[in-house]
Structure formats: structure tokens, C-alpha cells
C-alpha positions in Angstrom: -8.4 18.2 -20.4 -10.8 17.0 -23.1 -8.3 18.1 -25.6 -5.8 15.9 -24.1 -7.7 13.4 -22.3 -7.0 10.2 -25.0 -3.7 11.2 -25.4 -1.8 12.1 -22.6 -4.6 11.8 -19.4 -6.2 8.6 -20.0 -2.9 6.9 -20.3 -1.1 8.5 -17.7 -4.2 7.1 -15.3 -3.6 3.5 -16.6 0.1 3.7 -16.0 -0.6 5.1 -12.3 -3.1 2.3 -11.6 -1.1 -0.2 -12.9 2.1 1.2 -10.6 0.2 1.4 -7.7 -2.0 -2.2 -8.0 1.3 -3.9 -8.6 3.3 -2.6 -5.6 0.4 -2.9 -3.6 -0.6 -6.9 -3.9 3.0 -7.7 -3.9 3.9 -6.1 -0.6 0.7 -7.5 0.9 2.1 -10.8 -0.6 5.3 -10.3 1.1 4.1 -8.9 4.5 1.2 -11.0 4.8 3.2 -14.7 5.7 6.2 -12.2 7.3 3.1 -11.1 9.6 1.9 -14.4 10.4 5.9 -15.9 11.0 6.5 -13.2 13.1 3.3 -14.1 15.0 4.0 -17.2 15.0 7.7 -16.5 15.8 7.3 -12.9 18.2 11.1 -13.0 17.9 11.1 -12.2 14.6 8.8 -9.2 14.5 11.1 -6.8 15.8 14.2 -7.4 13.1 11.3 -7.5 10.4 10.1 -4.3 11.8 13.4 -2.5 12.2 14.8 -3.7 8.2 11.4 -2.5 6.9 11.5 0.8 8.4 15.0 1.3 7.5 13.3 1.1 4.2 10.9 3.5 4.8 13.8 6.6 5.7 15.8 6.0 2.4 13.6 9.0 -0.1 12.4 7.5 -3.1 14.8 9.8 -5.3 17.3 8.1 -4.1 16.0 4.8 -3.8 15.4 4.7 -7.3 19.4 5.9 -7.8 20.8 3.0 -5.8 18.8 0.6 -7.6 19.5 1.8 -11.2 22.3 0.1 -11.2 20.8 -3.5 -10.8 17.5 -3.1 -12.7 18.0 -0.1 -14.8 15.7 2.7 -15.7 12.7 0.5 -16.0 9.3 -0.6 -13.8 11.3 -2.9 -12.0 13.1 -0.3 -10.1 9.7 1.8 -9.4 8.2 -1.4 -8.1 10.5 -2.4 -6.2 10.9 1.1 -4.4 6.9 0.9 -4.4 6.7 -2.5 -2.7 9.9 -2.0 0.4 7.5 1.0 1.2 4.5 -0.9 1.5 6.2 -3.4 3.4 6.7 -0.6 6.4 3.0 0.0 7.1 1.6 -3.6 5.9 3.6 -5.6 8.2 2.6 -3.9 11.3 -0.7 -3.2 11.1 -0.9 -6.6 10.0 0.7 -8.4 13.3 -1.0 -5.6 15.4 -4.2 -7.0 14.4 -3.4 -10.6 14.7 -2.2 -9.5 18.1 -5.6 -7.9 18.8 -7.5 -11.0 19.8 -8.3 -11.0 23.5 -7.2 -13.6 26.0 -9.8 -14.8 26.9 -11.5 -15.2 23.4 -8.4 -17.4 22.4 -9.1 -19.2 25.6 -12.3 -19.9 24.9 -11.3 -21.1 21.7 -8.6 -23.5 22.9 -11.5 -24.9 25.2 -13.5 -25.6 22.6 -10.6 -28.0 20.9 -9.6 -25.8 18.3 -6.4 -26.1 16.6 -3.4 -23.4 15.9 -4.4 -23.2 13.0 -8.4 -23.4 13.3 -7.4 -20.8 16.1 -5.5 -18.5 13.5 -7.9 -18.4 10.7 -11.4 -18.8 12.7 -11.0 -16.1 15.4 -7.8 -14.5 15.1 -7.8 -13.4 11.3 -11.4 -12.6 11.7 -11.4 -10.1 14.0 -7.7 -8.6 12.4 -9.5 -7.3 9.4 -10.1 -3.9 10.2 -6.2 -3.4 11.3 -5.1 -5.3 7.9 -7.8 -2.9 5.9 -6.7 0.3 7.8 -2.9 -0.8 6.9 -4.0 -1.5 2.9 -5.9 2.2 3.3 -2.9 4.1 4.3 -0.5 1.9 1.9 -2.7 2.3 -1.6 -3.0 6.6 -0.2 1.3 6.6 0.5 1.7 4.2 -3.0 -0.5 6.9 -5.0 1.3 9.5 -4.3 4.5 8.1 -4.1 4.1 6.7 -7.7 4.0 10.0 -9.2 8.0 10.3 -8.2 8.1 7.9 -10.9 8.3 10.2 -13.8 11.7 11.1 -12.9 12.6 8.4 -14.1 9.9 6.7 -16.5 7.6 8.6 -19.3 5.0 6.7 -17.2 2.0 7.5 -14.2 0.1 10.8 -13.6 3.8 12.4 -12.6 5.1 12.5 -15.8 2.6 15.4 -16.9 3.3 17.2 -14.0 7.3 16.8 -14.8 6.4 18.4 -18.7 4.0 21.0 -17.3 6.9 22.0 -14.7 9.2 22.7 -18.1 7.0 24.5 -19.9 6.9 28.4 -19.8 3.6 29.0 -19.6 2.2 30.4 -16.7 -0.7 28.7 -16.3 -0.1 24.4 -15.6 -2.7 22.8 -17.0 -1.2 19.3 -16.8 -0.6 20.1 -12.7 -3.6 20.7 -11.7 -5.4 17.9 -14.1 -3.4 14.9 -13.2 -3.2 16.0 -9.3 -6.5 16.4 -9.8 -6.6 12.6 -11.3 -4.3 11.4 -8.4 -6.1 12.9 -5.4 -9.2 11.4 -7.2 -8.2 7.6 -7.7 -6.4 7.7 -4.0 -10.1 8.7 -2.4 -11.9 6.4 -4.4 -9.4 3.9 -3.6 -9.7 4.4 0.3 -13.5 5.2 0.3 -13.6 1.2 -1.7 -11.3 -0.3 1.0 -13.6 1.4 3.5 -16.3 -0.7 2.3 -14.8 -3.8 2.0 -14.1 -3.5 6.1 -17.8 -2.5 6.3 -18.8 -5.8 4.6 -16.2 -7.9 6.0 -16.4 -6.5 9.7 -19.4 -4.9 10.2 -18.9 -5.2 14.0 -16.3 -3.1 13.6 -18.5 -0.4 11.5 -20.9 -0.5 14.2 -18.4 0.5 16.9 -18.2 -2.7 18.5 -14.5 -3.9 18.2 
């Protein structure tokens, strides 16, 4: 690993966070106003749920083979494969906590004059953080290891080694076990980050109390 680290590693890493950060702010991007149309809308959230998880069954190899013929062999079809997957456990977990706010409290706010929208991003975006957290947990976790598909098809993310290793005659995989090692690694400190950030932004929820 030290051998190979500036080389090979250390760019492979880059490559995978960059992969992953990408697809995942752009399907938040996309399934964060879809969320709030469909809860807006409740008719909507069902055809936006069903064309998302229709997504979601189509594997990634072939995925990436229906859309090589639009965007090529290049990011652009990773990403997009990267971000329709997203979009499947974003959008849900999204409305599900918008959804979460009890009758009464919405009540209560709606006695208190508050508008739609005061309603929306005082109360009912508040207390739909830890569902819109545990959705980014389980999308940056699926996107991670996901991304390393990748290197089917690009010289790029902590796959490719992996791909070369699994050529190679040698018995013993160095490049497996180092950049699975590398993965598993950034996914856990990815999940135990977004952990925190629901700890800070709804410590009620850390404590057990919603």
C-alpha cells in the first residue's frame, strides 16, 4: 500500500469521492423539490415513487449499457446511473418525514396564524430531519459501493484496482483487499459524519424523544 499509495491508491480515493459527492448532492437536488411537490401535491407521490423504483431494479451493468449510447463511456453515464439510484431512497424518506408531523402540532401551528409555508419550513422541515438524514445515510453507503461498478467502464474510483487485481495471476490481491479496504472505510466515515449532523441538528431525536 505504501508502495503504491501516490500512485494508484490515493487517486483512486479522489476519483471515488468525487463519484459519489457528485451523485449524491444532485439526487438530493432532484428529490428534495420532487419531495416537497409531492407533499404538496399527495397525488404525485405515488407516480414519482413507482418511476424511481423502476429505476432502482434496472442493475447498474446494464444501466450503464443502455446509456452508452447517449453519453458515451464517460462520467456522465456513471453519474447519471449514480443519481436515478439515489433518487429511490431520497425521495421517500424525504416525504415520509415531511409526512411525520403530527396533527395536532400542525394544528397548533395553524392557530397560531402561521402560513403554508411558515408551516412547511418552521415545524414540518424541522422535525423531518432525522428521516431526510437516515435517507442521505443509506444513499452515500448504496452510492459507495455502487461507484466501484464504475471501473467497468472508466479507469476511475476505488473499483478500478479491484478490476486489475482480478486480472492479474498472482495469488495473493493486494489491490482487493486495499481499496475494499479504502471503500468500506470512507462509507463508515461517511455515515458515522451524517450521524452527527442529525445529532446536532435534531438532538431530540438523539435523545429518543421523536
Amino acid at each position: 500500500m505504501q508502495s503504491h499509495w501516490g500512485d494508484t491508491l490515493q487517486p483512486a480515493l479522489v476519483q471515488h469521492i468525487e463519484l459519489t459527492a457528485i451523485a449524491v448532492v444532485l439526487g438530493f437536488a432532484i428529490a428534495f423539490p420532487l419531495a416537497l411537490l409531492a407533499h404538496r401535491y399527495r397525488k404525485l407521490e405515488h407516480p414519482i415513487g413507482v418511476f424511481s423504483a423502476l429505476l432502482y431494479t434496472i442493475p447498474s451493468l446494464a444501466l450503464f449499457q443502455l446509456l452508452i449510447p447517449f453519453t458515451g463511456l464517460t462520467w456522465t453515464t456513471v453519474e447519471v446511473a449514480l443519481v436515478a439510484y439515489t433518487l429511490v431512497i431520497l425521495f421517500p424518506n424525504i416525504v415520509a418525514g415531511l409526512h411525520s408531523a403530527p396533527d395536532e402540532v400542525l394544528e397548533a401551528a395553524r392557530g397560531m396564524g402561521l402560513t403554508r409555508m411558515q408551516t412547511l419550513t418552521q415545524v414540518e422541515l424541522p422535525l423531518a430531519i432525522p428521516a431526510i438524514v437516515g435517507g442521505l445515510r443509506v444513499a452515500v453507503v448504496s452510492t459507495v459501493a455502487i461507484a466501484t461498478i464504475a471501473a467497468f467502464l472508466l479507469p476511475d474510483g476505488l473499483g478500478y484496482p479491484i478490476v486489475l487485481a482480478l486480472k492479474e495471476p498472482t495469488p495473493f490481491k493486494t489491490e482487493i483487499y486495499s481499496a475494499g479496504a479504502l471503500a468500506i472505510s470512507f462509507a463508515l466515515l461517511c455515515d458515522l459524519a451524517l450521524v452527527a449532523l442529525r445529532r446536532a441538528l435534531a438532538p431530540w431525536a438523539a435523545r429518543g424523544l421523536a
